[in-house]
C-alpha positions as CSV (number, residue, x, y, z in Angstrom):
1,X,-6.1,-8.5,13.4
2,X,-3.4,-9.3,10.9
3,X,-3.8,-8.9,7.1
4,X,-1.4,-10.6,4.6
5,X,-1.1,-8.4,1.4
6,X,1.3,-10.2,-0.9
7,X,4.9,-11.8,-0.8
8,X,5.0,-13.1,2.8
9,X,4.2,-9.6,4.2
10,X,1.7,-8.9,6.6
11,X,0.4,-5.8,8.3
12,X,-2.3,-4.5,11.1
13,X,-5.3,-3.3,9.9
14,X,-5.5,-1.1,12.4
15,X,-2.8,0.5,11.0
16,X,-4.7,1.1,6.9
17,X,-5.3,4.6,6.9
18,X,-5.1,4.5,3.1
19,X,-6.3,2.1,0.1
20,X,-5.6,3.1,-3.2
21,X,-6.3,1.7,-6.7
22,X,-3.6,2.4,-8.7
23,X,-5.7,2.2,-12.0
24,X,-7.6,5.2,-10.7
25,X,-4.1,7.4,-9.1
26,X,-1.3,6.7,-10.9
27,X,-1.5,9.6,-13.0
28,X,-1.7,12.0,-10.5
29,X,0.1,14.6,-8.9
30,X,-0.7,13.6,-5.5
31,X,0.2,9.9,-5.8
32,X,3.5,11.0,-7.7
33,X,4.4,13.4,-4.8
34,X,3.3,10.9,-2.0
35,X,5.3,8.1,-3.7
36,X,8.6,9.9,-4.4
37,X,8.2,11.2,-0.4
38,X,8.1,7.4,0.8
39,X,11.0,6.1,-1.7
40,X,12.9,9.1,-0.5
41,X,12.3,8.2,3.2
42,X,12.9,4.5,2.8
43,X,9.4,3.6,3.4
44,X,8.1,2.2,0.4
45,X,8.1,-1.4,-0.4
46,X,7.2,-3.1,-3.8
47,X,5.4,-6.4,-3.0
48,X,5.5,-7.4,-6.5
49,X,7.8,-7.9,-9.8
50,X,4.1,-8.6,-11.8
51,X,1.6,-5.3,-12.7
52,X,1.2,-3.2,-9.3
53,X,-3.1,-3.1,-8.5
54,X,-3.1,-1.2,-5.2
55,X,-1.4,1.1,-3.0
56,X,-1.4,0.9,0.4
57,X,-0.3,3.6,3.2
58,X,-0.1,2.5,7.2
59,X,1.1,4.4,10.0
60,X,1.7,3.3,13.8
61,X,3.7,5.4,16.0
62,X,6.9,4.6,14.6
63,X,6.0,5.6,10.8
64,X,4.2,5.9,7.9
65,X,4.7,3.5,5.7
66,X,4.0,2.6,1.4
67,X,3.0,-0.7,0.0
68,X,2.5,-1.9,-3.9
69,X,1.3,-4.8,-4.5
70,X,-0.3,-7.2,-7.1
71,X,-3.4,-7.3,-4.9
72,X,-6.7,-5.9,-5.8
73,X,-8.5,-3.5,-3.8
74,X,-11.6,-5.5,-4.0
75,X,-9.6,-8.3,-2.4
76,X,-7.6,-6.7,0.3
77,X,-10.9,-5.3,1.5
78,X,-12.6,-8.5,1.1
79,X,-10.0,-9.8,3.5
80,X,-10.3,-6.5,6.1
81,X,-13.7,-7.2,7.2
């Protein structure tokens, strides 16, 4: 199953291994670190212009890959089950 998660992009759930609110991480050291390894990589994509809610990591086979986007946790998870 498919799950859109802003700005015409949409993803396998199977492929979520991580769901982040960024109210609660932004902060930190980890998110920092994890963030500046994705940009560096070229596997980060801002969904949004408006205030990013939720950070998203995937990985298939391929890669691992970073979402922001305007979307709320709440929401995305909502739309997961």
């Amino acid at each position: 199953m498919y799950l859109h998660i802003g700005k015409n992009t949409i993803i396998n759930k199977n492929d979520i291994i991580a769901l982040f609110n960024l109210d609660y991480i932004k902060n930190t050291k980890e998110y920092k670190a994890m963030k500046a390894k994705l940009e560096e990589e070229g596997n980060l994509e801002r969904l949004t212009d408006e205030k990013q809610k939720s950070f998203i990591i995937t990985s298939n086979k391929l890669k691992t890959k970073g979402y922001l986007t305007n979307i709320g946790t709440v929401t995305i998870g909502k739309r997961i089950n």
